[in-house]
C-alpha positions in Angstrom: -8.9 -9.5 -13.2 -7.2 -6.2 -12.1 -3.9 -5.6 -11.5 -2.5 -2.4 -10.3 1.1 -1.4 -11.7 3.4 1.8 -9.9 6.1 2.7 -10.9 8.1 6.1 -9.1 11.2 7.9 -9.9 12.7 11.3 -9.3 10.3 13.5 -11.6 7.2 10.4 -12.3 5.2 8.9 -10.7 2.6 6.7 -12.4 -0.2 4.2 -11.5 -1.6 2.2 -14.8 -4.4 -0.4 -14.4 -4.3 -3.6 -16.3 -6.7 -5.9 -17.1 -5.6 -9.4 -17.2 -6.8 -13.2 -17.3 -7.6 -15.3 -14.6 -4.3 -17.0 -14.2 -1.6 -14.2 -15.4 1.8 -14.2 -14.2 4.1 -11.0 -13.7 6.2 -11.8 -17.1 2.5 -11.3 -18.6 1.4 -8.3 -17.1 4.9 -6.6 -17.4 4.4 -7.7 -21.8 1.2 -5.5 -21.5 3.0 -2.7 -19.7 5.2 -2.5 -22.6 2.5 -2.3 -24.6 0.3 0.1 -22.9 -0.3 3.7 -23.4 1.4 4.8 -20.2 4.0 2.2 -20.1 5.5 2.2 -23.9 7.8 5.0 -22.3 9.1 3.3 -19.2 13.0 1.9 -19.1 12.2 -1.4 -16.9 13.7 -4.3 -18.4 16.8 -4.2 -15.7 14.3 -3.4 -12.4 13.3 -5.6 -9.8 9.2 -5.8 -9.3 7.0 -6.9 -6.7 3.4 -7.4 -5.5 2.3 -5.1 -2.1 6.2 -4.6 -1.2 7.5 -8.3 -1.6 10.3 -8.8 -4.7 9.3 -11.6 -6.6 10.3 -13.1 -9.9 8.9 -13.0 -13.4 6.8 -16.4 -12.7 4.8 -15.4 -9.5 0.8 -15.7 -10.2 -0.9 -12.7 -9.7 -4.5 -12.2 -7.9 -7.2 -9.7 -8.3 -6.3 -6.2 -6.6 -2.9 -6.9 -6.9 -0.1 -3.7 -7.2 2.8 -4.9 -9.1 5.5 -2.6 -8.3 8.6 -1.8 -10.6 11.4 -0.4 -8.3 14.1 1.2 -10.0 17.5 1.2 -8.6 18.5 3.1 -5.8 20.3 6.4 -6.1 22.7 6.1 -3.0 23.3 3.2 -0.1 21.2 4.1 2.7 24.3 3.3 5.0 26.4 5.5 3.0 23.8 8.4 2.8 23.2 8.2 6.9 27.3 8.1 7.5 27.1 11.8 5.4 24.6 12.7 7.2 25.8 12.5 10.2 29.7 13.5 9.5 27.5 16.7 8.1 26.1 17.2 11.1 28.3 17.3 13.6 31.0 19.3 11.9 
């Protein structure tokens, strides 16, 4: 089956296609990654993942057509970067 991974930062973006057996879980596709051409690079051992925008763990099954996402952490709190906004804004 085929699983789409994306992975984003600041200066990247990447989408790498995996083929994997019937069956595989994230753990597996994410020991192919490593192993891939486009993936050998990637720092992702500390990131959270997920399929079509939902975090899941290492042990979720995967499906056919599924995007595995690797989501690096975030730069600045949204709350934060709002509240600086606005103080910004109004003077």
């Amino acid at each position: 089956m085929r699983i789409e991974v994306v992975y984003a930062d600041l200066n990247d973006q990447r989408h790498i296609d995996l083929d994997v057996e019937e069956g595989a879980d994230v753990a597996t596709c994410l020991d192919l990654l490593r192993r891939h051409p486009m993936g050998a690079d990637l720092l992702f051992d500390d990131a959270a993942v997920g399929v079509f925008g939902e975090v899941c763990g290492p042990e979720r099954l995967l499906k056919d057509g599924d995007r595995l996402e690797l989501y690096r952490p975030l730069i600045a709190d949204a709350k934060t970067a709002r509240r600086l906004r606005a103080k910004s804004q109004t003077g």
